[in-house]
C-alpha positions as CSV (number, residue, x, y, z in Angstrom):
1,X,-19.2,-12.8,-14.5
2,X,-16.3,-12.6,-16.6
3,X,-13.0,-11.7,-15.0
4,X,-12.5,-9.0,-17.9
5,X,-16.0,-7.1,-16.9
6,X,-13.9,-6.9,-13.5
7,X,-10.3,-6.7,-13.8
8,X,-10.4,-3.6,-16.7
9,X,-12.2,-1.3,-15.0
10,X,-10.2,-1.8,-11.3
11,X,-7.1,-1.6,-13.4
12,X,-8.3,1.8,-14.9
13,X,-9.8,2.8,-11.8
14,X,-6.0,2.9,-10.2
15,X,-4.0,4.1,-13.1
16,X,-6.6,7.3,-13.0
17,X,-5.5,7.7,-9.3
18,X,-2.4,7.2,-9.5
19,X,-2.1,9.8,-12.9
20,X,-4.0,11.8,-10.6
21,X,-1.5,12.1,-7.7
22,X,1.1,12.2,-9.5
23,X,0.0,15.0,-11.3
24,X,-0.7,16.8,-7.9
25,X,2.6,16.4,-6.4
26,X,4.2,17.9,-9.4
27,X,1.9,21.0,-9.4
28,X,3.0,21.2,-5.2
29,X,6.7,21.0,-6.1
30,X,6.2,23.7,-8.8
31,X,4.5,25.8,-6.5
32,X,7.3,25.9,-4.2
33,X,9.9,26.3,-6.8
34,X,7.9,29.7,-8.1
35,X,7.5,30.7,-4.3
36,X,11.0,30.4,-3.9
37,X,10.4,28.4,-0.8
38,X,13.4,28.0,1.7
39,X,16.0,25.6,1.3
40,X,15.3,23.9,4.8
41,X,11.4,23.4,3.4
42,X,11.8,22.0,0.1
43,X,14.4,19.4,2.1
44,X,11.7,18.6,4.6
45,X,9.4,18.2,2.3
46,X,11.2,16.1,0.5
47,X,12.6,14.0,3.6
48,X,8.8,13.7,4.6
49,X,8.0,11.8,1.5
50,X,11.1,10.0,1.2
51,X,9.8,8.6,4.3
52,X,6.3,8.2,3.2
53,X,7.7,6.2,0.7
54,X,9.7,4.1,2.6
55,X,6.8,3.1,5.2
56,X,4.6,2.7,2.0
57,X,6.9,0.1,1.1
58,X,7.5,-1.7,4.2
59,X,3.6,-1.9,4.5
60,X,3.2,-3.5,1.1
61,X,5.6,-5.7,2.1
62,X,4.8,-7.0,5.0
63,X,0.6,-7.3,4.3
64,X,1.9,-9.9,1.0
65,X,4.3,-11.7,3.1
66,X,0.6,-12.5,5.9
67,X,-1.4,-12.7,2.7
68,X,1.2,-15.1,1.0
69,X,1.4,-16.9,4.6
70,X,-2.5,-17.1,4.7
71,X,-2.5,-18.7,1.4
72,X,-0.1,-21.2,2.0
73,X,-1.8,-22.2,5.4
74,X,-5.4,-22.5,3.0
75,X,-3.4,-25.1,0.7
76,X,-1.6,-26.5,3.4
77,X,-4.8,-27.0,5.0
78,X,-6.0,-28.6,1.6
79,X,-9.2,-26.4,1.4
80,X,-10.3,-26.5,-2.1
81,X,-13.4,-23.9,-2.1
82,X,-13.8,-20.6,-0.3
83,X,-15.5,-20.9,2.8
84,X,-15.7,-19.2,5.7
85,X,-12.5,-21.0,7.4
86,X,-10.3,-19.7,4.0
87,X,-11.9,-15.8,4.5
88,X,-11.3,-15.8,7.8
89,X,-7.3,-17.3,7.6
90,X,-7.0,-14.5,4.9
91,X,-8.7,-11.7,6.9
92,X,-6.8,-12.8,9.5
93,X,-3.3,-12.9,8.4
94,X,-4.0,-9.0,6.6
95,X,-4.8,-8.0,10.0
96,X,-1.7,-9.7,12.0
97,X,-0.1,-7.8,9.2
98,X,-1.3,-4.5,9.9
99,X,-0.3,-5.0,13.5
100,X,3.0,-6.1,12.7
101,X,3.3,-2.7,10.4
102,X,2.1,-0.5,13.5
103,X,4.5,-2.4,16.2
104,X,7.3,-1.3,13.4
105,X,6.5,1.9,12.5
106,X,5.6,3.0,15.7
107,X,9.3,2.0,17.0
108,X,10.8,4.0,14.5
109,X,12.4,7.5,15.6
């Protein structure tokens, strides 16, 4: 199969989502701007995502660093067709990175 037939329609897949969220959150913020929402509510609000956002990103983060790590440890290796060794290092390193996001973000206050 050609990596077009594939890559196009994930890549439109996730710029519909995201359009779609986007266009969510500003129909929510408008909302609470007509409702003349408290002060103290818009800032929560705001905090919450702020913080959303900053989890979101430390996430990211840390699953490419595994995934990177996992890929370097196939090459390393010197594994030269997917098998189930390389699946399982990659599987594997995405999941000690998962952990590693929950041990962090369950410390946090």
């Amino acid at each position: 199969m050609d990596i077009q037939h594939t890559l196009v329609p994930l890549a439109l897949f996730l710029c519909v989502t995201y359009a779609f969220k986007a266009v969510l959150d500003a129909v929510m913020r408008e909302r609470l701007l007509k409702e003349r929402a408290s002060e103290e509510t818009i800032d929560l609000i705001l905090a919450g995502e702020r913080a959303q956002r900053r989890l979101a990103a430390l996430r990211s983060g840390i699953l490419l660093v595994f995934i990177a790590a996992g890929f370097g440890l196939v090459q390393w290796i010197g594994w030269q067709e997917i098998n189930a060794g390389v699946v399982a290092v990659l599987v594997g390193a995405t999941g000690i990175g998962h952990l590693v996001f929950y041990a962090l973000a369950r410390r946090r206050p």
